[in-house]
C-alpha positions in Angstrom: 0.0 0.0 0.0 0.9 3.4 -0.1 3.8 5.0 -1.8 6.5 2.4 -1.3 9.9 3.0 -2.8 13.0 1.6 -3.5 15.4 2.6 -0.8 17.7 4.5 -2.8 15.2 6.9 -3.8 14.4 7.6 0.3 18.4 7.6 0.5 18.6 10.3 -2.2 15.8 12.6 -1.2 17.4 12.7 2.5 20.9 13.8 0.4 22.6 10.5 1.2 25.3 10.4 -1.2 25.1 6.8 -2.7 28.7 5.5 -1.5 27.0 6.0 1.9 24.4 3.5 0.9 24.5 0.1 1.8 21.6 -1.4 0.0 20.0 -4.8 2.0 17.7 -5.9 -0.6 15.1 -3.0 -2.3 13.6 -1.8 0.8 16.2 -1.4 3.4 19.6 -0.5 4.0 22.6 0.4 6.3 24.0 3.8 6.5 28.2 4.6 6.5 28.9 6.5 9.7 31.2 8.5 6.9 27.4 10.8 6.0 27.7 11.5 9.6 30.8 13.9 8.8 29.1 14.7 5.7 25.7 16.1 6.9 27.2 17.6 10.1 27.1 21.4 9.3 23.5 21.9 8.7 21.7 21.0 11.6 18.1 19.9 12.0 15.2 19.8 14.9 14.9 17.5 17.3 11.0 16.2 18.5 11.1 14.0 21.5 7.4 11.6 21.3 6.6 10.2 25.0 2.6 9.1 26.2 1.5 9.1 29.7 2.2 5.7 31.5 0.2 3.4 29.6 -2.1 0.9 30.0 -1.3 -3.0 28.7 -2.8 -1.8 25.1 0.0 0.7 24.9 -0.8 4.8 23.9 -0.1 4.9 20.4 3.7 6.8 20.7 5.3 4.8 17.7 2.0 5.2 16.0 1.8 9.3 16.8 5.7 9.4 15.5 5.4 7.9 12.4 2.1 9.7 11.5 3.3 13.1 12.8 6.0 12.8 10.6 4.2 11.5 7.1 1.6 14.8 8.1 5.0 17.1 7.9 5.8 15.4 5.0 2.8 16.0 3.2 3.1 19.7 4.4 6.8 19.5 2.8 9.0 19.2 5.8 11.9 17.7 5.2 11.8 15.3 8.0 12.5 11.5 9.4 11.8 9.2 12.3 13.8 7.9 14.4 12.7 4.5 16.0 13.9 1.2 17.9 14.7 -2.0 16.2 11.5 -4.5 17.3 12.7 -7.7 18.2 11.1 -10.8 18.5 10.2 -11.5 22.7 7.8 -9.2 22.2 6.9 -9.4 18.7 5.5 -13.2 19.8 4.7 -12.1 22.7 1.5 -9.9 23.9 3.3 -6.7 23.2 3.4 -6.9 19.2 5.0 -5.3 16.6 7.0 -2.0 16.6 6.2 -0.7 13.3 3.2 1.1 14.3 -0.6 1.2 13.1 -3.3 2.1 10.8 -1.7 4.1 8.5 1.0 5.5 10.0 3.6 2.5 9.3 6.8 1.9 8.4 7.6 -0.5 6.0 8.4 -3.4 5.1 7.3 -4.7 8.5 7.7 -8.4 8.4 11.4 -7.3 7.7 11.8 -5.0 10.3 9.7 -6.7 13.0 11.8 -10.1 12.0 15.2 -10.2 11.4 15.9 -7.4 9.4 19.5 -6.6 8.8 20.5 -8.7 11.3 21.7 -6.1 14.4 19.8 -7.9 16.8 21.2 -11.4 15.9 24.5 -9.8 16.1 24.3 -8.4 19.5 23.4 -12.4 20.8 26.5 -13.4 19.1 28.3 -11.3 20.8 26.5 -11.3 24.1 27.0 -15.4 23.8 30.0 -15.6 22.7 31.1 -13.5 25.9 29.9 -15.6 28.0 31.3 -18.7 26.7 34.6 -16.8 26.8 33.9 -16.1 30.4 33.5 -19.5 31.5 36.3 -20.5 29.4 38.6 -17.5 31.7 36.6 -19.4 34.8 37.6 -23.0 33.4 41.3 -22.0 32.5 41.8 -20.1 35.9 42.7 -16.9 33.4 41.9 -14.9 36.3 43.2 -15.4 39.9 40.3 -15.8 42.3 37.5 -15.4 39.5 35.3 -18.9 40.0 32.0 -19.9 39.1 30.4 -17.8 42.4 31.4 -14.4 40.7 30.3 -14.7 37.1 27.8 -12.3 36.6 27.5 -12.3 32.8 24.4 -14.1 31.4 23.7 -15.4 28.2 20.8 -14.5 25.8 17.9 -16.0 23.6 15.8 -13.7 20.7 12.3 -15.5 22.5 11.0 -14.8 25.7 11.9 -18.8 26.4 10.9 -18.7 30.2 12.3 -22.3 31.0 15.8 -20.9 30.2 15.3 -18.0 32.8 17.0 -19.1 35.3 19.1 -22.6 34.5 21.9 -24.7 35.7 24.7 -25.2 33.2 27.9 -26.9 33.3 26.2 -30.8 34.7 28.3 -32.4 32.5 31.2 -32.9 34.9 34.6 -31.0 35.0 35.5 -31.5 31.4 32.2 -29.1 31.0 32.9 -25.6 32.8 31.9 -24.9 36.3 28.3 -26.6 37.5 26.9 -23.0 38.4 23.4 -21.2 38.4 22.7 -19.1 35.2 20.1 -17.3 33.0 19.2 -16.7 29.8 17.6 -12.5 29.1 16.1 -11.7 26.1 18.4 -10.0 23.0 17.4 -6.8 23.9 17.8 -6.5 27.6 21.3 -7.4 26.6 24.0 -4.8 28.2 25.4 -4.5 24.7 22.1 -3.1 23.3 21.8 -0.3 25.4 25.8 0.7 24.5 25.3 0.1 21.1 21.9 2.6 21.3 24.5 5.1 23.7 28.3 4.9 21.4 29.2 7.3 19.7 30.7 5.3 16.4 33.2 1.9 16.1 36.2 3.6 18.6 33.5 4.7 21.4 31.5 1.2 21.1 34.7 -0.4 21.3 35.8 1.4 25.0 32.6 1.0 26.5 32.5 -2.8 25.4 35.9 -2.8 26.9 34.5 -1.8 30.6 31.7 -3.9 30.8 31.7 -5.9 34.3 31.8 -9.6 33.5 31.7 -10.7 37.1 34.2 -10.6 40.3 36.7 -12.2 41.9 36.6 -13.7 45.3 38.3 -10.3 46.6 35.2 -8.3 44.8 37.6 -7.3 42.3 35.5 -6.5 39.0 36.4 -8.5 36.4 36.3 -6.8 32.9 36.2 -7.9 29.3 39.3 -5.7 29.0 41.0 -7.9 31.7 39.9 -11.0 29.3 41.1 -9.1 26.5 38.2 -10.1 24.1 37.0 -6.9 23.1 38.4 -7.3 19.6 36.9 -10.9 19.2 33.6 -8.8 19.9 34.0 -6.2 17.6 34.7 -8.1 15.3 30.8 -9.6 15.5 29.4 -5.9 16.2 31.3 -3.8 13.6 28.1 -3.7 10.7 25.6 -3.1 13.5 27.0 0.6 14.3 25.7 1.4 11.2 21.9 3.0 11.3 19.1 1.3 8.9 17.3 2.9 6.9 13.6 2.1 5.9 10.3 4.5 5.4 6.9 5.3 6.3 4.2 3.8 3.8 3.9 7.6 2.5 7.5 7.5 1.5 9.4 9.6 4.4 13.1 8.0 5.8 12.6 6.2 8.7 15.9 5.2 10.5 15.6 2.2 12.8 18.9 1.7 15.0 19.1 -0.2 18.4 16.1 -1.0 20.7 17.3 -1.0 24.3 14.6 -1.9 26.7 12.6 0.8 28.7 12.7 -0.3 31.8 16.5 -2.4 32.7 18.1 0.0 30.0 17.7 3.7 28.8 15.3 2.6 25.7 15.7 4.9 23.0 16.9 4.1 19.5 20.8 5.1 18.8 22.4 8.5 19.4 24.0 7.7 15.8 20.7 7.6 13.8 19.6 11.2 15.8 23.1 12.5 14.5 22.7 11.2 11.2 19.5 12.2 10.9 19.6 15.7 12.4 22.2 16.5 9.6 20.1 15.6 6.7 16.7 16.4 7.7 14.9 19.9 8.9 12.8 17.7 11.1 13.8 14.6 13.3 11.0 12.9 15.1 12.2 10.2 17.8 10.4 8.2 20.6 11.3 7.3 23.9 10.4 3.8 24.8 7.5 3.5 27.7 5.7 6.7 29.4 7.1 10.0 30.0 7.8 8.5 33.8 10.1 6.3 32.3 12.3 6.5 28.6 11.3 10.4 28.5 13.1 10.8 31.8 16.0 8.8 30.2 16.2 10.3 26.9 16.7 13.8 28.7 18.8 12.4 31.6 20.9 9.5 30.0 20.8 10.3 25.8 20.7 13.8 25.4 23.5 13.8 27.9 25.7 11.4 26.4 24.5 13.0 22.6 24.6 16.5 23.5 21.5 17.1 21.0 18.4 18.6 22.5 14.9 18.3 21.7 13.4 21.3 20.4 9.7 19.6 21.8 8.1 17.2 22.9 5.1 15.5 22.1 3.0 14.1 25.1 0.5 11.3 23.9 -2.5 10.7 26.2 -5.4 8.3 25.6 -8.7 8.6 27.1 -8.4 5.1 28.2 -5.0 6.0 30.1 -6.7 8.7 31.9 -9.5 6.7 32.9 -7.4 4.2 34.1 -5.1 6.7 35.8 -8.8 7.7 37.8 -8.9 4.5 39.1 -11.6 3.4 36.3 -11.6 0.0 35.6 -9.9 -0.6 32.4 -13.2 -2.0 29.9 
């Protein structure tokens, strides 16, 4: 439906240059951090879209976003949206898609919503593969005093799988790694989301993936992945995914879907990099925060902005009648 349009011609009416443009198939694509520096002296507006805590059926924020920014559009505006990368827990779970409603959508969906280019899959990889590292440092005695007890790194699976929640690995005897209590999160609630949504471009993503707190050692040392020294072995699995996606509304406006931290154990809001890039090419950027304005609005400004340096211009407040209701103590119907 709609106006649906090969993803070069969105690239091109943002001013992409199309060396920047990393096609993935005809309706998506990544975008070279390199039309950051390009775009950077013109400088666009920044709208921040929050709702009042919700109830279960959501407010409509993604929904006010997108269709906020095809009505600019339509007035001529040059202007994009800024959203988090769905993923699938909540996809197949009650929550549903991310890609909106009605129509104000971005499209394609069933690529966006599942799998689409692959950022999400990428950030298991890496999550994984850090933890199998980890027990490996545990199992080789890599670190002195860092056993089993002090591991604190979990592990992490793309379904909300609740009979991996909380597990017992290792049984298969000392050949296996340490016998030890673990868990499996879901992709997004994975520590590496939330700094790929908060770095700054390959050299940043790399230092904060450097500090992250594996565990501790019997002293309450912190135990880091620079102390493993596998922060290249993760980059290597993370190096595409700093790059922003682009997609579009179904009327044909750029919609750039990078990172999708959780709300409520993370900051969740979609990548500073996507606001820069975006803020350099369009005269309008319209982002969300994830949740109500109690919860990712408070973040954004707090935690994003502050990390970004880029501040909204205004903010949107979505408010349903059946929130308010709710938030009277009226049985939700």
């Amino acid at each position: 439906g709609g106006n649906v349009q090969t993803i070069s011609k969105i690239a091109d009416a943002l001013g992409f240059k199309s060396e920047h443009v990393l096609p993935y198939g005809h309706y998506k694509a990544k975008i070279s951090l390199d039309a950051i520096e390009e775009g950077s002296a013109s400088q666009g507006k920044l709208v921040v879209v929050t709702g009042i805590t919700p109830t279960p059926a959501g407010e409509g924020k993604t929904t006010t976003a997108i269709g906020l920014t095809q009505g600019m559009g339509r007035l001529g505006h040059k202007v994009s949206v800024n959203l988090r990368e769905p993923t699938l827990g909540p996809i197949f779970g009650i929550k549903g898609g991310g890609t909106g409603g009605g129509n104000a959508r971005i499209v394609p969906e069933d690529e966006i919503n599942i799998h689409f280019t692959g950022d999400a899959h990428a950030v298991a990889s890496a999550h994984n593969l850090l933890a199998a590292l980890v027990d490996n440092a545990v199992f080789r005695n890599a670190i002195p005093d860092f056993d089993p007890s002090g591991i604190q790194w979990s592990r992490v699976t793309d379904a909300s799988d609740r009979g991996l929640r909380q597990v017992i690995a290792g049984v298969g005897g000392s050949g296996y790694g340490p016998l030890r209590e673990a868990r499996f999160d879901i992709v997004s609630a994975s520590e590496i989301m939330a700094i790929l949504a908060l770095a700054d471009g390959p050299d940043d993503l790399r230092e904060r993936i450097s500090r992250i707190v594996v565990g501790a050692t019997r002293g309450g040392e912190s135990v880091t992945v620079e102390q493993l020294g596998v922060q290249g072995a993760l980059m290597t699995l993370l190096h595409q995914t700093v790059m922003p996606n682009l997609v579009q509304t179904l009327e044909g406006q750029p919609a750039i879907v990078h990172a999708g931290p959780f709300g409520n154990i993370a900051h969740g809001c979609s990548s500073i990099l996507a606001d820069k890039l975006a803020l350099g090419y369009a005269d309008y950027v319209i982002t969300e925060a994830g949740f109500a304005s109690d919860l990712g609005f408070e973040k954004f400004m707090h935690i994003k902005t502050r990390q970004s340096g880029l501040l909204p211009k205004a903010a949107v407040l979505v408010a349903s009648a059946r929130a308010l209701k709710w938030h009277g103590r009226m049985p939700p119907s």
